[in-house]
C-alpha positions as CSV (number, residue, x, y, z in Angstrom):
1,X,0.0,0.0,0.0
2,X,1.1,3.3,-0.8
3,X,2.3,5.5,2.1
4,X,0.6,8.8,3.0
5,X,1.8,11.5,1.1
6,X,3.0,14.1,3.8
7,X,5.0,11.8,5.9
8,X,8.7,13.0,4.8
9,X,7.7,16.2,3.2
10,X,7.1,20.2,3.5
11,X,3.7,21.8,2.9
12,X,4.2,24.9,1.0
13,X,1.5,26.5,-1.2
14,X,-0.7,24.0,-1.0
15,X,1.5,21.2,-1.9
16,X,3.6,19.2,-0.5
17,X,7.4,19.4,-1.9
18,X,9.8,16.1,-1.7
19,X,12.9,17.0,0.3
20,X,16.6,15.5,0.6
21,X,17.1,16.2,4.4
22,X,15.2,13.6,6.7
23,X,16.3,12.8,10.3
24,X,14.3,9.6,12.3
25,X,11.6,9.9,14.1
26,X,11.6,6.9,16.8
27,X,8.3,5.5,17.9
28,X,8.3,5.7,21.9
29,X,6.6,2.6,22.8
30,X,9.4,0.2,21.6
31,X,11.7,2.8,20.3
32,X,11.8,1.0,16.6
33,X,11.3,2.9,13.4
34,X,8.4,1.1,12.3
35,X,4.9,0.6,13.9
36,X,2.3,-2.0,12.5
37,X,-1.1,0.0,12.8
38,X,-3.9,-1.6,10.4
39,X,-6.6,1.4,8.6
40,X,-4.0,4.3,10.2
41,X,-4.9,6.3,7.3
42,X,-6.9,5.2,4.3
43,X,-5.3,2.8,2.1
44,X,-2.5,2.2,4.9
45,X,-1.4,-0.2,6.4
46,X,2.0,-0.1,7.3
47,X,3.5,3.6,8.9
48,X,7.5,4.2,9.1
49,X,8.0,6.7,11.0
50,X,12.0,6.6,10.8
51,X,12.5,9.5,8.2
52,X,10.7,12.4,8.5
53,X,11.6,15.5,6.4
54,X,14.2,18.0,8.1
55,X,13.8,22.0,6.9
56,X,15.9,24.4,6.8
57,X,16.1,28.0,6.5
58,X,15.8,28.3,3.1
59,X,12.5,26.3,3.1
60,X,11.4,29.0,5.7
61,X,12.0,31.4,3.6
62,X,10.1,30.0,0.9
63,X,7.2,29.3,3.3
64,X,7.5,32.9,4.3
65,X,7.6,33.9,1.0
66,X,4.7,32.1,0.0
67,X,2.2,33.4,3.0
68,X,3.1,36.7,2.3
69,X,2.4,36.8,-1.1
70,X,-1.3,35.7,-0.4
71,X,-1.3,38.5,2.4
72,X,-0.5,41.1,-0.2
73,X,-2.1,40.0,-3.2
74,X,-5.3,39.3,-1.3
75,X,-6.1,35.8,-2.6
76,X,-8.4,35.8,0.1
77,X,-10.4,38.5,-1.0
78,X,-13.1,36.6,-2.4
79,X,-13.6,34.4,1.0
80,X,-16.6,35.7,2.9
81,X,-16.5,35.2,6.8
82,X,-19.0,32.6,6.3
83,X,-16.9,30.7,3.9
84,X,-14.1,31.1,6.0
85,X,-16.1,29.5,8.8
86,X,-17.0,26.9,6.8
87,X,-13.8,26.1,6.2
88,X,-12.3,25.6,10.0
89,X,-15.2,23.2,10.4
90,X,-14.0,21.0,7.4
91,X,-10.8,19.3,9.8
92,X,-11.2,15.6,10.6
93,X,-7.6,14.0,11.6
94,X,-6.9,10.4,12.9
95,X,-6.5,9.8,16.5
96,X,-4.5,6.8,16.3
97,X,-1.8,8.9,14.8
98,X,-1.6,11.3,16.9
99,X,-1.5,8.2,19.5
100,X,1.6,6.7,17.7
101,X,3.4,9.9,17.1
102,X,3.3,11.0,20.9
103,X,2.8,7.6,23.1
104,X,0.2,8.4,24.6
105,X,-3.1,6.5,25.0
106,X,-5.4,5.9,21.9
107,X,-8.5,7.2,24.4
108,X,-6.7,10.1,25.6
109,X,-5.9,10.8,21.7
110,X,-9.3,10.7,20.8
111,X,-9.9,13.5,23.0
112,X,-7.7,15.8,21.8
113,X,-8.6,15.4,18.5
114,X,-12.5,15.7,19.7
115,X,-11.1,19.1,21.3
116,X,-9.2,20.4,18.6
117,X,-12.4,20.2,16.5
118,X,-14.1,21.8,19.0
119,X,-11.3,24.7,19.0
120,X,-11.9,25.5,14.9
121,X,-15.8,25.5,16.0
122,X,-15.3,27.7,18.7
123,X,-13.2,30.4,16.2
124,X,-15.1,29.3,12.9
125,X,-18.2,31.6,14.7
126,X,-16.0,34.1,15.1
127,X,-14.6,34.3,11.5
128,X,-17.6,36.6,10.4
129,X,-17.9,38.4,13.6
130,X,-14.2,40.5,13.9
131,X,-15.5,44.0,14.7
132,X,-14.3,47.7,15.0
133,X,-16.0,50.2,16.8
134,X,-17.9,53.2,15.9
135,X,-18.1,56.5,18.1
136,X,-20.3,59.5,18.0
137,X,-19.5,63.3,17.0
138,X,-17.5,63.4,20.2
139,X,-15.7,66.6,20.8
140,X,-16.1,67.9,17.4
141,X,-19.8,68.2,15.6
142,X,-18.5,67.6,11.9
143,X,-16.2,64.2,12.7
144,X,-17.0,60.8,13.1
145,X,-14.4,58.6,15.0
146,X,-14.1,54.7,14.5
147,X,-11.2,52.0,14.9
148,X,-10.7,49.3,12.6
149,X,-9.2,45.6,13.5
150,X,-7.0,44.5,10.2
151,X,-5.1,40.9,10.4
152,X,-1.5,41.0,12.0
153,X,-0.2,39.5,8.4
154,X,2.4,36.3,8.7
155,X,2.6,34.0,12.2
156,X,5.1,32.2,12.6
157,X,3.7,28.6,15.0
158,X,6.6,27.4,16.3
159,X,5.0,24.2,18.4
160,X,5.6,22.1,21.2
161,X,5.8,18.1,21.1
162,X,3.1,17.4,23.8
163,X,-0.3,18.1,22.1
164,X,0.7,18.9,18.9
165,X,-2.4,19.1,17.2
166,X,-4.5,20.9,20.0
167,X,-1.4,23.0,20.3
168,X,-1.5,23.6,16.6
169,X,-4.9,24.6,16.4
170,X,-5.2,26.6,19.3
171,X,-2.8,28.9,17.3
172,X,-4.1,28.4,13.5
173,X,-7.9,28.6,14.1
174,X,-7.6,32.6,15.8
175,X,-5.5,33.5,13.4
176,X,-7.6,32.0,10.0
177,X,-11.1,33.5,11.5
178,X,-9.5,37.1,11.9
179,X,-10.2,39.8,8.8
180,X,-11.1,43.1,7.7
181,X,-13.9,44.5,8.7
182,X,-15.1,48.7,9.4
183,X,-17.4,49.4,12.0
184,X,-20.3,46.9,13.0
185,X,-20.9,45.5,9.6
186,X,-19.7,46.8,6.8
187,X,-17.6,44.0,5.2
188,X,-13.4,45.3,3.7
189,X,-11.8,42.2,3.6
190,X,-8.6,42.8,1.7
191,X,-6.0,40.9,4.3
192,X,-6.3,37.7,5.5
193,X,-3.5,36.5,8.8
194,X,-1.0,33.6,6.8
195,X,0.6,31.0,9.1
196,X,4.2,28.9,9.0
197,X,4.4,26.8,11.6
198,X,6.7,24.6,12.8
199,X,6.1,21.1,14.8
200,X,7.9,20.0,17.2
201,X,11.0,17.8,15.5
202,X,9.8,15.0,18.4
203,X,6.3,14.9,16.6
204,X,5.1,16.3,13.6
205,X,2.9,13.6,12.0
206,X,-0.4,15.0,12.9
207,X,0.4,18.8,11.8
208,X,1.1,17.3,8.5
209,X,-2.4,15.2,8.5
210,X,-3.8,18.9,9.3
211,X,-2.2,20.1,6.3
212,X,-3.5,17.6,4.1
213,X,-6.7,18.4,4.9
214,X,-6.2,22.1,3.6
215,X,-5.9,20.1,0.2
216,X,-8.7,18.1,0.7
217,X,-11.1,20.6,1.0
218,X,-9.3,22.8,-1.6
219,X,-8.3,25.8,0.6
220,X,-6.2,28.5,-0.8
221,X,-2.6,28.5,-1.2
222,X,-0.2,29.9,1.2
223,X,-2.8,30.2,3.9
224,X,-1.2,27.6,6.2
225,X,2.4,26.1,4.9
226,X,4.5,23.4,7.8
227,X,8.0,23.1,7.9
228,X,9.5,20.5,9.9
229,X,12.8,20.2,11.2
230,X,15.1,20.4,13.9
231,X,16.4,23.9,15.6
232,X,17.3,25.7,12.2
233,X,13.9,26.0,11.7
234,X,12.5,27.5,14.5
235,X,15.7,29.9,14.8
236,X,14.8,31.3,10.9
237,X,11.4,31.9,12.1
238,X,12.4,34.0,14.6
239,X,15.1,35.7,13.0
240,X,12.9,36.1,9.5
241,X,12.0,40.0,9.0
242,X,9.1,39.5,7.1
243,X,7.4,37.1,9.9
244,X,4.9,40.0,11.9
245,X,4.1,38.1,15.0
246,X,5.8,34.8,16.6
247,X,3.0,32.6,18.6
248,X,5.6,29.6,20.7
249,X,4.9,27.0,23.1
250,X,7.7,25.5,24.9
251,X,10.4,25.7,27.3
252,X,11.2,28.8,28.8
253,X,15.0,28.2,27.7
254,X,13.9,28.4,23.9
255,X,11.1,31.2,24.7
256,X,14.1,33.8,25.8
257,X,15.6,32.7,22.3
258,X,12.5,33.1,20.5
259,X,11.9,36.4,22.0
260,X,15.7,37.3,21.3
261,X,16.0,36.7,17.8
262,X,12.3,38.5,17.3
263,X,13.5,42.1,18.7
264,X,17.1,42.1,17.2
265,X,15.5,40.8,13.9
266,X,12.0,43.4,12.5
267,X,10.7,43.6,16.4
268,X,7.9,41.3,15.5
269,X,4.9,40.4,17.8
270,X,5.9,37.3,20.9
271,X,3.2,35.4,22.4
272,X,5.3,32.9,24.7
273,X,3.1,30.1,27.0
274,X,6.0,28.6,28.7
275,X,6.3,26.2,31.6
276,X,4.7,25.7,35.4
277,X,5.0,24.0,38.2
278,X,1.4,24.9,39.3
279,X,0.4,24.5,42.8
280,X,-2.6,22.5,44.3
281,X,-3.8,23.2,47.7
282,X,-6.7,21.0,49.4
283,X,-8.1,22.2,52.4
284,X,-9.7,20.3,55.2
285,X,-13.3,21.0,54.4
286,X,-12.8,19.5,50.7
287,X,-14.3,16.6,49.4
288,X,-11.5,13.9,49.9
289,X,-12.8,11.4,47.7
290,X,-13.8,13.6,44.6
291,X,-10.7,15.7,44.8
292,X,-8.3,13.0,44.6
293,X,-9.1,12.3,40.4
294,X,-8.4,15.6,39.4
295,X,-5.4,16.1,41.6
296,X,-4.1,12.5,39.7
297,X,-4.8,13.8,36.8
298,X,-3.3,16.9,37.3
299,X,0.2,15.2,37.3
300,X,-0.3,12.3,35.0
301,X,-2.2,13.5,32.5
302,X,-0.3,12.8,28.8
303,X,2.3,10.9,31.0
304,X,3.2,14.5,33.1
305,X,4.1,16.0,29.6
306,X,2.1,18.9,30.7
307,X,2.6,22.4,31.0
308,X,0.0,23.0,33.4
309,X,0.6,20.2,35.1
310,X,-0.2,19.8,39.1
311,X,2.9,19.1,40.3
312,X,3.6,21.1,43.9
313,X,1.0,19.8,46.4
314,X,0.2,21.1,49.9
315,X,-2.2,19.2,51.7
316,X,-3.8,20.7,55.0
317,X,-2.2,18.6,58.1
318,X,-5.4,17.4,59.5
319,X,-6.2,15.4,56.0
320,X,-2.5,15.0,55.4
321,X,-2.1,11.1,55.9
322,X,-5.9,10.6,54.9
323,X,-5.7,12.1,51.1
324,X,-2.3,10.7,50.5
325,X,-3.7,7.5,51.2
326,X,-6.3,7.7,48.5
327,X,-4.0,9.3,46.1
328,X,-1.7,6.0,46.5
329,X,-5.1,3.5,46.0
330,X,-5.6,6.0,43.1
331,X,-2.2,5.6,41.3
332,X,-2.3,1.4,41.8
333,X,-5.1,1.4,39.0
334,X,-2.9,2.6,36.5
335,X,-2.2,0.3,33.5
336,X,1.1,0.8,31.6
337,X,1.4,0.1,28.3
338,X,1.8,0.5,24.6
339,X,-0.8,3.7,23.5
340,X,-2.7,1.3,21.3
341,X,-3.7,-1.5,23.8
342,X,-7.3,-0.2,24.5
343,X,-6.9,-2.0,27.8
344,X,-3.8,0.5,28.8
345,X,-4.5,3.9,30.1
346,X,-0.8,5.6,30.7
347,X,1.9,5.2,28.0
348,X,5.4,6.1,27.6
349,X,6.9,9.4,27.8
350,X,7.7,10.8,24.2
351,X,11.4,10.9,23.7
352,X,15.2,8.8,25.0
353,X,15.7,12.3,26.3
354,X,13.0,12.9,28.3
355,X,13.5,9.5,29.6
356,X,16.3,9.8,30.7
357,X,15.7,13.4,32.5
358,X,12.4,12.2,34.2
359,X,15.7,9.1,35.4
360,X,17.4,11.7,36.7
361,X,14.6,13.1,39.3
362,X,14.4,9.7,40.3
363,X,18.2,9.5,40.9
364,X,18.2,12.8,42.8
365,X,15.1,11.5,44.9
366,X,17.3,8.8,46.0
367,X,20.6,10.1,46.1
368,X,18.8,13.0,49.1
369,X,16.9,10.0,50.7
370,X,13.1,12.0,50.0
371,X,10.3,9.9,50.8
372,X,8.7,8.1,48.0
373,X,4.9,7.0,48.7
374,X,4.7,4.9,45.2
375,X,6.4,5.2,41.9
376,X,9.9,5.9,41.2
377,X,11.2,3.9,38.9
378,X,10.7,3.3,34.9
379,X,8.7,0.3,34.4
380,X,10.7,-2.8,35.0
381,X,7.7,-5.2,33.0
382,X,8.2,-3.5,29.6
383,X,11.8,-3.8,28.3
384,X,11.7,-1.5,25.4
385,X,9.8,1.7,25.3
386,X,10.0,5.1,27.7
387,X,8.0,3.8,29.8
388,X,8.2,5.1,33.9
389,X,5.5,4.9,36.6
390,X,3.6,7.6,38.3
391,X,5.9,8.8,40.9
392,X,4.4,10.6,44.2
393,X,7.1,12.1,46.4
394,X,6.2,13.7,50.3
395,X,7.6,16.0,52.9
396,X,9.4,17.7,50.0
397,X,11.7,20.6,50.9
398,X,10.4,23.6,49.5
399,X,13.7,24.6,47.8
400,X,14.4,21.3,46.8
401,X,14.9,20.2,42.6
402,X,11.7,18.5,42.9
403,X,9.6,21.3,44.0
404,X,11.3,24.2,42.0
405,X,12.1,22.5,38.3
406,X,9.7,21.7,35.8
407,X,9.7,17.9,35.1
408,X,6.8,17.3,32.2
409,X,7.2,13.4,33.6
410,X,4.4,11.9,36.0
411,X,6.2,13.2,39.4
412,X,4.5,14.9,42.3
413,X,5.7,16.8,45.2
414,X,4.0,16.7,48.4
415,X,5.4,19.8,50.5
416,X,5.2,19.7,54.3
417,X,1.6,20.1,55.5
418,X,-0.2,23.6,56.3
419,X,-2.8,24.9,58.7
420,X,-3.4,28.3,57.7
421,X,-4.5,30.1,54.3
422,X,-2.4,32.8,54.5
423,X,0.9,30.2,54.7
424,X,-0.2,28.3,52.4
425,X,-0.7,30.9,49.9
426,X,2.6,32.4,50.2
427,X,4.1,29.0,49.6
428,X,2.2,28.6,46.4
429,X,3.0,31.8,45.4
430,X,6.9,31.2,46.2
431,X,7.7,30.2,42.1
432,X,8.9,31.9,39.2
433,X,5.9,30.3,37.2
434,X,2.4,31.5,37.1
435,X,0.7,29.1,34.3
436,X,-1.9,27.5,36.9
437,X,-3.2,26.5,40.0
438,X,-5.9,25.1,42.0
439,X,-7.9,24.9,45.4
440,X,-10.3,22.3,46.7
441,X,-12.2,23.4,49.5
442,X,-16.2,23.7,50.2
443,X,-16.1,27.1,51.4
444,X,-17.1,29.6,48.5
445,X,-15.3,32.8,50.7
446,X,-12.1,31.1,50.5
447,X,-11.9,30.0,47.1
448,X,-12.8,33.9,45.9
449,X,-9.8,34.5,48.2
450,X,-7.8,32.1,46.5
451,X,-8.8,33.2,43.1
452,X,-7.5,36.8,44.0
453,X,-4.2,35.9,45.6
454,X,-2.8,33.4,43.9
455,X,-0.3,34.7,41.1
456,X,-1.7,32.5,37.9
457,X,-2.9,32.6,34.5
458,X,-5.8,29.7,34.7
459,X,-7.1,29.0,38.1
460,X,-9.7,25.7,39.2
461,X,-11.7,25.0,41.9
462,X,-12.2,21.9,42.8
463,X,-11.3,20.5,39.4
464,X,-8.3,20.7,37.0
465,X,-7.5,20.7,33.5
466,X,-10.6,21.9,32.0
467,X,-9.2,24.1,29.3
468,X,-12.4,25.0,27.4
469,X,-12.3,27.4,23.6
470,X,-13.8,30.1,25.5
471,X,-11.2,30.5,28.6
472,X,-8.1,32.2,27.6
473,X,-5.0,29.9,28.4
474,X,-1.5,31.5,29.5
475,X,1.0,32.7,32.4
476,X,1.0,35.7,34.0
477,X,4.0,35.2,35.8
478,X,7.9,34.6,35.2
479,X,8.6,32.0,33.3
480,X,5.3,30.8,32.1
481,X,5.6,33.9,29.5
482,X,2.5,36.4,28.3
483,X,-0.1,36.3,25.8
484,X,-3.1,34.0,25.4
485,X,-4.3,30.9,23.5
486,X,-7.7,30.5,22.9
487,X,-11.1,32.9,24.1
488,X,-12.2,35.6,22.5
489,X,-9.4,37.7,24.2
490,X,-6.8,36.0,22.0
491,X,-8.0,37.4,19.0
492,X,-6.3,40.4,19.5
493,X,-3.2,38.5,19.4
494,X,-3.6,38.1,15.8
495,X,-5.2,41.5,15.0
496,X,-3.8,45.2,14.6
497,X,-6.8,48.3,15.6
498,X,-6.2,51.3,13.7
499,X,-8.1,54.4,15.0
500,X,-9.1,56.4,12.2
């Protein structure tokens, strides 16, 4: 059977160009270059996912080149807002890639495809609905005052490996519903905002199923083009001059660089969501028993490969012992195993490297003696994958590796117990991230007070991880960058307002 068409190339214009450089792409569940997956794709049977095309700078430019062109020649023009709407809604993309590509369960791939539909819905409504704003005579009888919200022009994506299609769309659905409009309805559209994204080198399978798509459903050319590649191609991005705004997801380490190369290069627009090591405080007067899911999932969700994740917990002392407990009954119904077995619900970790740094946690817990309620070890009953198990350390020092360093591995730190609100908050608040955090309690007055104090970009009560298309996702704080994903605010991301 033929193989699909985008696996080792570039999407550019609208088709996808053959290329020399590849580099492998390693499949994390047994760390082989081939992966038996029957109906993957249509007409598929067989994927390789050893040799995946590697960009460079000049394929940047040419991406670059290409997006711009359709921003100034307005290829666009003809596209309504409905029949850009209708065209974010035409995106259907197969789980089981995604599953293969990343390692992580087939059911928890499902749901991010079901939720990156949902993020093109969300913005699809929005395509036709972009508006300035109209004023009265004001100060001066014979004038009339209005602003105007024109597209930013070319975005560079530069994505993260994690949730690369959610990811993905969260940053290409804004940007494709914004256009031209004057006043409350009065239709200009003349400019349309271009994208050139890059996936993450680690996993790029699905962003190149996304592109395909664009064919399928016979978009215009050089509205979205996908480089992949290695660091070259997310340094020309940066660096290119005629790229107007940069939207990244990743570490902070690469974020300075992104933000770097943007200001010496044309000064171009940053939107950075970096990392976290979010807090989660449960009071006495919470709901043991139904806090303790979300808390689990907080830290193992995608395998701990989460920005957001829940990783610094402070328990009050009077339910200390009790909830970490249930956490531990929690964590032994975990099934670890390749992300296709439907009877598995926590895979491997994505890459050898961050293997091997979620290892060396482990080796620091037990080189400094920390306690260690369950976990803490890769999983000795597979012998190849990246495998580890849910990890759950307690009585953790507050300066300590484990509380202040971002792992994106399934680790939690249990810090010393509390007793009082205004300790606990300080402690919380003790972090150079501010991406998320959460409270469980059952006593309204001290979750508002929570919800003012604490020093983070999305905040839950008594839940977690419930990142909806209408909630604007991002940090507030340090190293968890500025700028939003998703809601209504984030249009302005992806928008310039003129006053006229």
């Amino acid at each position: 059977m033929a193989k699909p068409n985008f696996l080792n190339k570039i999407f550019i214009n609208n088709k996808f160009l053959p290329i020399k450089l590849t580099y492998p792409l390693i499949n994390p569940n047994n760390e082989c270059g081939k992966h038996e997956l029957k109906n993957l794709l249509m007409n598929v049977h067989q994927l390789e996912i050893v040799n995946v095309a590697k960009g460079t700078k000049e394929d940047v430019d040419e991406a670059v080149r290409s997006a711009r062109s359709a921003f100034e020649d307005g290829s666009w023009r003809n596209y309504s807002g409905r029949d850009r709407r209708n065209l974010l809604l035409k995106r259907k993309i197969n789980a089981e890639l995604e599953s293969l590509n990343v390692g992580k369960p087939i059911i928890d791939a499902i749901a991010d495809v079901s939720d990156a539909v949902e993020v093109f819905r969300y913005f699809a409504g929005y395509a036709d609905k972009i508006y300035g704003s109209t004023f009265g005579n004001l100060h001066h009888s014979t004038l009339r005052a209005s602003t105007v919200k024109n597209p930013v022009g070319v975005v560079g994506m530069i994505v993260a490996f994690n949730y690369p299609l959610l990811l993905c769309a969260w940053k290409l659905a804004p940007a494709l519903a914004c256009r031209n409009t004057v006043g409350n309805n009065c239709d200009c559209f003349n400019f349309l905002t271009f994208a050139v994204c890059k996936p993450s080198d680690l996993t790029p399978l699905t962003t190149l199923r996304l592109a395909q798509t664009f064919l399928d459903c016979e978009a215009p050319s050089g509205i979205f083009n996908v480089v992949p590649g290695l660091s070259e191609v997310g340094e020309a991005i940066s660096d290119h001059p005629d790229i107007d705004k940069i939207s990244f997801t990743g570490s902070p380490e690469i974020g300075k660089k992104v933000l770097e190369a943007s200001s010496k290069s044309n000064l171009k627009r940053v939107t950075l969501e970096l990392g976290g090591k979010s807090p989660i405080i449960v009071f006495d007067d919470a709901n043991l028993h139904r806090a303790v899911e979300p808390v689990f999932g907080a830290f193992c969700s995608n395998m701990g490969q989460n920005c957001v994740a829940g990783s610094r917990l402070y328990l009050h002392e009077k339910i200390y012992d009790e909830f970490l407990n249930l956490l531990k009954e929690r964590i032994s119904q975990v099934k670890i195993g390749e992300s296709s077995d439907k009877s598995k619900n926590f895979g491997p970790l994505v890459s050898k490297s961050q293997f091997e740094k979620v290892k060396s946690f482990f080796s620091h817990a037990e080189k400094n003696k920390i306690n260690c309620l369950t976990g803490g070890r890769t999983h000795e009953r597979l012998e190849k994958g990246f495998f580890v198990e849910p990890t759950v350390y307690f009585n953790v020092k507050e300066d300590d590796l484990l509380a202040t360093k971002e792992v994106f591995g399934p680790i939690l730190s249990v810090l010393k117990p509390f007793n009082n609100f205004d300790e606990v908050i300080q402690r919380a608040n003790d972090t150079s991230y501010g991406l998320g955090a959460a409270i469980f309690t059952n006593d309204i007055k001290k979750a508002d007070r929570f919800v003012n104090e604490i020093r983070a970009g999305t905040i839950w009560v008594n839940t977690y991880n419930i990142c909806d298309p209408y909630l604007p996702f991002g940090g507030i704080k340090g190293m968890s960058g500025f700028g939003k994903d998703m809601g209504k605010s984030c249009l302005d991301e992806y928008t310039v307002e003129k006053s006229v």
